[in-house]
C-alpha positions, 0 to 999 in steps of 0.5 A: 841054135845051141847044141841041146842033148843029154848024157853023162861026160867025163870033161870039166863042168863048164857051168852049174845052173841051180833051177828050183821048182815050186808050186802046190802040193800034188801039182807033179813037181817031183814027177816032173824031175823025175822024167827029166832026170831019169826019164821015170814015173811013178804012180806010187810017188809019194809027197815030198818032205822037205827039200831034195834035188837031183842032178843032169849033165848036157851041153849047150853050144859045146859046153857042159853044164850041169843042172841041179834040179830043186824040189820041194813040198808046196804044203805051207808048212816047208814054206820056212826054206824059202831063203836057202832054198831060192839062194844061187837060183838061175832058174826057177819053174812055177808048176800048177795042176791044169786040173785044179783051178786053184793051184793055178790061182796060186801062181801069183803068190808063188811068184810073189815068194819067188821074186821076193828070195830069187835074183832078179834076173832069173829065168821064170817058166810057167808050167802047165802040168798033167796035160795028158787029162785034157776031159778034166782040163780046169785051167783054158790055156789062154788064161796061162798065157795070158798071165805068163805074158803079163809076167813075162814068164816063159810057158808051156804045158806038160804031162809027165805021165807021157813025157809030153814037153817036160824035156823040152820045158827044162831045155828051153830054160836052160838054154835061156839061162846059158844064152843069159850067162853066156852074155854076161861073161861076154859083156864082163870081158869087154868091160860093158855093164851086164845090167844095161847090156843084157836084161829079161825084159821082152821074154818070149813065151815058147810053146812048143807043138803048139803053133801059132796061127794067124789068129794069135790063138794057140792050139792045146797041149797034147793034141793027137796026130 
């Protein structure tokens, strides 16, 4: 199992992981950064214009990487970065407002854009956001599963508001990138072909707090305890 935690160090950087997050506007992307980045929210956040990033060190199985979080406006008109924006992405989060049906029919198109500019090896995660208004809910969680099975994305839901999963959504999809990673420099060193040797097909969707249950069904996201 890696070694997952946050915190500041003063060794070499073993990797940067460029993980890049898009969406609708007003979906939480930028709310979603900020918990992760600076453990922060803000209900005075405003629309982001343009492009901005922010940055966090951890380590994985002993080795220090940094992550280098993108963030951009969803609104149509900042959709001419895309190329810049998507280049050198390892990882890339696809968050829609569990609120709003249509930012969650959106997703096809988004992931239509992400794998047109992106590598075809990047780790994809489906992110199900502002959980914490669960009486508002127009997105049923089986419907995001069964698109993110369908295309073998990683999901999970989350409230940044609550910090609900969004240290465990970044974790889980850094530590796929550096398993993924980490294999290729492996298979690089023995000579092997990465393409052959280590591919994304078969991706699990990881749903944490949310067990499953001998029906296959899986239970909602901010359920109290």
């Amino acid at each position: 199992m890696s070694n997952l935690y946050g915190g500041d160090f003063n060794q070499k950087i073993d990797y940067v992981f460029k993980i890049v997050l898009i969406g609708d506007s007003a979906v939480g992307k930028s709310q979603l950064l900020a918990r992760f980045a600076r453990n922060e929210f803000s209900l005075e956040s405003k629309a982001t214009i343009g492009v901005e990033f922010q940055t966090k060190t951890l380590a994985i199985d002993n080795k220090t990487v940094k992550a280098q979080i993108w963030d951009t406006a969803g609104q149509e008109r900042y959709r001419a970065v895309t190329s810049a924006y998507y280049r050198g992405a390892v990882g890339a989060m696809l968050v829609y407002d569990m609120t709003k049906r249509q930012s969650f029919d959106h997703m096809a198109r988004w992931l239509e854009e992400l794998r047109g500019h992106a590598d075809k090896n990047i780790v994809i995660m489906l992110i199900g956001n502002k959980c914490d208004l669960g009486t508002l809910r127009a997105v049923p969680t089986e419907d995001a599963q069964e698109f993110a099975e369908r295309e073998n994305l990683y999901f999970m839901e989350t409230s940044a508001l609550e910090a609900t999963n969004v240290e465990s959504a970044f974790m889980t999809i850094l530590s796929e990138i550096y398993r993924i990673i980490s294999k290729k420099s492996l298979a690089a060193a023995d000579g092997l072909d990465y393409g052959k040797s280590a591919s994304l097909k078969g991706t699990k969707i990881v749903v944490p707090g949310q067990e499953m249950n001998p029906t296959g069904r899986k239970g909602g996201c901010c359920k109290s305890s």
